[in-house]
N, C-alpha and C positions, 0 to 999 in steps of 0.2 A: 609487662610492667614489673619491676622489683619494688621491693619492700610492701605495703601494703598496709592493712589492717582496716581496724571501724572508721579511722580519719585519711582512707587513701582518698584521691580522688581520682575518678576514674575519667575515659576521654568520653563516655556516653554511660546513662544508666536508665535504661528505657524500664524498669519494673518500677523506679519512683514517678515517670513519666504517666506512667498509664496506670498505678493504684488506685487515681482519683474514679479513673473512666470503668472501675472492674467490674461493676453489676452494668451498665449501658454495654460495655462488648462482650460480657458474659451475654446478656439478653439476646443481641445482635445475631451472636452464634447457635444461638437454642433459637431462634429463629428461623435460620438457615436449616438446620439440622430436622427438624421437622417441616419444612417447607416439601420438600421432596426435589427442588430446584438445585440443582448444583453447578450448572457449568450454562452461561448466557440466560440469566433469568432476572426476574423484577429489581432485585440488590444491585446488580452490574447498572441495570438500567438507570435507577435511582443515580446511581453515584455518578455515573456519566454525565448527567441532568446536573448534580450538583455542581460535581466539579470544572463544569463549563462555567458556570455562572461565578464560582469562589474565582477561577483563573483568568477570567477575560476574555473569552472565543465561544463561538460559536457551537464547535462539537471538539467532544471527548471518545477515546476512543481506547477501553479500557482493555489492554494485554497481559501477557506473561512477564514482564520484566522488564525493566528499562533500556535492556541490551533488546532485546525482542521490538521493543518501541523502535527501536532505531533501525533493526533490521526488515520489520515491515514497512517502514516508510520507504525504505532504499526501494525495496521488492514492488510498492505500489507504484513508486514512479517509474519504476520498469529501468534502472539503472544496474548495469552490468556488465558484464565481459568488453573490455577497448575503452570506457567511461575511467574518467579522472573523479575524486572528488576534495577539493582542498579543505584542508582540518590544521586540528594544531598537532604536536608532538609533545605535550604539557596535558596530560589528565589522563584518567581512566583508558581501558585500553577499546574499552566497548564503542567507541565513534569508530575508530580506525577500523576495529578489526572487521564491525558491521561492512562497509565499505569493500575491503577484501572480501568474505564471506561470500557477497554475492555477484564478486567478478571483477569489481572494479579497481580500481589504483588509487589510494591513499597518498594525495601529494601534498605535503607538509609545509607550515607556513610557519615560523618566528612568533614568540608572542614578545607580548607587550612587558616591558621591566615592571612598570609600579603595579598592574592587575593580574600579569600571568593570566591574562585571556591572550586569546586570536590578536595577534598585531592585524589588525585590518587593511593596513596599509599594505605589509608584507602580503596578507594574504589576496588581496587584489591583484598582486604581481604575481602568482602563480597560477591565475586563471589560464589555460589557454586554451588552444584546438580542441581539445578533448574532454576538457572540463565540462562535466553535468550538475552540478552542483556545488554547494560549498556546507559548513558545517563549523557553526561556533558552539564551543562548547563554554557555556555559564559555570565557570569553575570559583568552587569554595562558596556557591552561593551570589554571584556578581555578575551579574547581566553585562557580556561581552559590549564594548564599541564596536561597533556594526557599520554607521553608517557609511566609509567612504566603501567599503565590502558590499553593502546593500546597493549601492550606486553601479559598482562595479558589474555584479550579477544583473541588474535589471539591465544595464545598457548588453547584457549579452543574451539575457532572454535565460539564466539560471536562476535557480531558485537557491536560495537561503533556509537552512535547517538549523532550528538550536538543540543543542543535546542540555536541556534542563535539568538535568536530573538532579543535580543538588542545588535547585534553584526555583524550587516549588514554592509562589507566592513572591518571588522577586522583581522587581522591577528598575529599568533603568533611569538615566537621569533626566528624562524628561515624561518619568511617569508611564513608560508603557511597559504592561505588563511580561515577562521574562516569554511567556507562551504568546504572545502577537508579532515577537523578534522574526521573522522570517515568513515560509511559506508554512509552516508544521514545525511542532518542538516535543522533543520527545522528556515523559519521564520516569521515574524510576522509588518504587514504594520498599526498595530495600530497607531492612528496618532500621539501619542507620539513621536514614535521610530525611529530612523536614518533619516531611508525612512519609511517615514509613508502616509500612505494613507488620503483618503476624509470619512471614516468608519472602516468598518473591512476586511483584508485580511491576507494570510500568503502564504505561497513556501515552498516546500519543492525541496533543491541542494543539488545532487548526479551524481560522476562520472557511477554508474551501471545501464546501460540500461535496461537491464530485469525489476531493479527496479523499474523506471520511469515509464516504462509500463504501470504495476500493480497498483504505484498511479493511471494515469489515469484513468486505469477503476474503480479501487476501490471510486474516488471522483465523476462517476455517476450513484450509487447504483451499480457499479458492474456489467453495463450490459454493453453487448458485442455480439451482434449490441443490437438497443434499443431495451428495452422490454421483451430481453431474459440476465437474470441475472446470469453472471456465478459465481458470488462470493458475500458476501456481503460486501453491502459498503453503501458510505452515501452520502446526496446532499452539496458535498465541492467543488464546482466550485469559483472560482475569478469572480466574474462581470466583463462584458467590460468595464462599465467607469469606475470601479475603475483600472484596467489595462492599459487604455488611461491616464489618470490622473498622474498614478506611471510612464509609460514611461516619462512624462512631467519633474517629479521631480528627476527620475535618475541620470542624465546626471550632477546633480548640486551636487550626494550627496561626491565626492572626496571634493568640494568644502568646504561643511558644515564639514566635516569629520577634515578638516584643520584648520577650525576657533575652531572645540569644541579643537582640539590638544593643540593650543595656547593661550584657554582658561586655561584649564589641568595646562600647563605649568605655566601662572602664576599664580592659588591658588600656586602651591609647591612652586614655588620663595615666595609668599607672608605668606603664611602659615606655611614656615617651623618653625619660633619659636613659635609656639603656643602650646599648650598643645594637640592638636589634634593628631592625629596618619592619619597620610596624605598615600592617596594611591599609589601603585606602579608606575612608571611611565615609565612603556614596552611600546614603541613606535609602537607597532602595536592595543593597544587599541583605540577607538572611541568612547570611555565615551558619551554612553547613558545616564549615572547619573554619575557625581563626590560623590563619598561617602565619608565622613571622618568619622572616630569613635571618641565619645566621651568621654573623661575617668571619673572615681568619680562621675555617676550617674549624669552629668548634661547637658545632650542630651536634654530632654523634654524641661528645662530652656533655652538652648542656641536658638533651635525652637520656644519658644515662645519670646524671646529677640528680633531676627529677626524678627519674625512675626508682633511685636509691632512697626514695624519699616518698616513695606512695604517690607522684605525681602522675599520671600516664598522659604517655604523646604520643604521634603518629608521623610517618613522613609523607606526604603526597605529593609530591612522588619520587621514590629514589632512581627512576632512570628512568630518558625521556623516551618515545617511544620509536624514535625514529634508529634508536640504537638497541632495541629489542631484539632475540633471535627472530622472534617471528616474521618481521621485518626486513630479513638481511636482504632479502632477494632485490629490496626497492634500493639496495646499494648505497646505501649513508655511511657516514662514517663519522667521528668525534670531530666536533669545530665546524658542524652543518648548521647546527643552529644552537650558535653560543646563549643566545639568553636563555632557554631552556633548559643546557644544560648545566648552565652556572646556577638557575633555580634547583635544578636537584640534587645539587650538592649541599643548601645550603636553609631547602624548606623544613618548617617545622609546625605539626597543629596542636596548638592549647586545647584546653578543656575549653567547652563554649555549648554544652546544651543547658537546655531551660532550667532544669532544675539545680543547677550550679550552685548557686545561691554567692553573695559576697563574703563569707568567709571563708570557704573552698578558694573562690577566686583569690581573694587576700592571701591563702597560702601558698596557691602556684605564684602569684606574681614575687612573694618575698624568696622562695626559691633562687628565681631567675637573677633576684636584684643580688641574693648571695651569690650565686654562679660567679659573676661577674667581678663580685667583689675581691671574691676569694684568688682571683686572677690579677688584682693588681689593678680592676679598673674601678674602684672608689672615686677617684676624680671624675671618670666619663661619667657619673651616675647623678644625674638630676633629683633629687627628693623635695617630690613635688608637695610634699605634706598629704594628700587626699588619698582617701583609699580608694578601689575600685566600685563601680556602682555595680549593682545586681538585685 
């Protein structure tokens, strides 16, 4: 971010987020720390308990990382070397790359223009022979359409995985919660994210007990009792104090989950006349990122406009993944999957955490309205009289 100072505003500012909570995750951790517990003890246990109950499922099954979430589920279902699993080419690189990691093939589906999830439709078409699975990734906070996807996998006997991670406490539009989407949905307590941690953690939530199992042993190599290894697996355990910590921050995340709403809410009131292309506004979203798209190539400008001005922004994502080097081998090439990547030429994410407040907001949104202005598009520009709420 350029420019700066006491009125920048930043894309996240988690030390005003968590001043309120500083004697409760102080305690949390002098807790731990005298415990003598550090790795699979009463905190993990606690939290697991909790956050089954905060998320809607059965069991919780607290890891290493949200990429770890994803790569012990692959591992428990025993998916691997000759196994397809269809994903998007639109998010983080950690679906895909889980996928590959442990042998299998990454086959890419289209997403959808207005929500930049999994086109369901597209992705139904790329089930085939070899398909084991499939993988909707909850991007920006928006619980993927699933259903003709979900319909698809059951009449083949595949399961359905969401990769939640920026999608803790979301739900879609008939009310079911983001982690009951599929067979298992992974997520991810990077500190960014909803409920984000003091480092690195992830969960993987599922109503199938068998399954749950099978995580647990698979996140301690596998073995069952120790030292006799019945499967392989890997060292994806949750730390106690990051455990202790995330219990601490739980309890608040309905809380933060209402302020980014009413964040959401006023970009679209303030933004609607701009030339932007503003995002859905399904009320079971938790906008981990506000994205708008940029039209006529002038994303980059509008980024550094802000930036020159104490705004900070983020792309998610400047290249899709099916045109990654890492990738090359699966043989893609530009014009595979056009909506993707006309999305990343074109995404951009505002400031949108809790502690934001409305005159922060008020000053990115006048920003953006100058940008525009200052371009010649005064006419395109609706002044709608109201400021943003927050």
């Amino acid at each position: 971010m350029r420019g700066g100072g006491a009125d920048a505003v930043p894309l996240e500012d988690l030390g005003a987020l968590h001043a309120p909570l500083a004697a409760a995750l102080e305690a949390a951790a002098r807790r731990v720390l005298g415990s003598g517990r550090y790795v699979l003890g009463p905190e993990l246990a606690a939290f697991e308990r909790e956050a089954a109950a905060a998320f809607g499922v059965a069991h919780a099954v607290g890891v290493s990382s949200g990429t770890d979430a994803l790569l012990a589920l692959l591992m428990a279902e025993q998916i691997g070397p000759g196994d397809e699993v269809v994903t998007t080419p639109l998010s983080f690189v950690a679906a895909a790359a889980a996928v590959a990691r442990v042998g299998a093939r990454p086959v890419f589906a289209d997403v959808d223009p207005g929500t930049l999830n999994l086109d369901p439709d597209a992705a139904a078409a790329r089930l085939g022979a070899r398909t084991r699975a499939a993988i909707a990734v909850h991007l920006f906070g928006r619980v993927a359409r699933t259903a003709p996807l979900e319909a698809a996998c059951a009449a083949r006997g595949i399961p359905l995985y969401g990769d939640a991670a920026q999608a803790a406490g979301a739900a879609d539009a008939g009310g079911r919660p983001a982690a009951a989407v599929g067979r298992a949905a992974a997520l991810s307590f990077f500190p960014s994210k909803n409920l984000g941690g003091f480092g690195d953690g992830g969960m993987v939530l599922t109503d199938d007990g068998a399954l749950a199992e099978r995580l647990r042993l698979v996140r301690v190599h596998g073995a069952s009792p120790r030292h006799h290894h019945v499967v392989l697996g890997g060292n994806f355990r949750l730390d106690e104090l990051q455990a202790a910590l995330l219990r601490v921050k739980l309890p608040e995340l309905a809380r933060w989950t209402a302020a980014r709403r009413a964040l959401a809410a006023g970009y679209a009131d303030a933004l609607g006349g701009t030339p932007l292309a503003l995002p859905p506004t399904d009320p079971g979203c938790v906008w981990n990122q506000y994205v708008v798209r940029v039209p006529d190539g002038l994303r980059d400008a509008l980024a550094a406009h802000l930036g020159a001005r104490g705004v900070a922004t983020a792309v998610y994502y400047p290249e899709p993944l099916h045109l990654q080097p890492c990738f090359a081998a699966l043989g893609h090439g530009a014009g595979d999957f056009p909506v993707a990547e006309g999305a990343c030429r074109e995404v951009l994410a505002l400031p949108v955490f809790p502690t934001l407040g409305a005159a922060r907001q008020a000053r990115v949104v006048a920003e953006i309205r100058t940008f525009f202005e200052d371009r010649g598009g005064a006419g395109r520009l609706a002044d709608r009289g109201r400021p943003p709420r927050g």
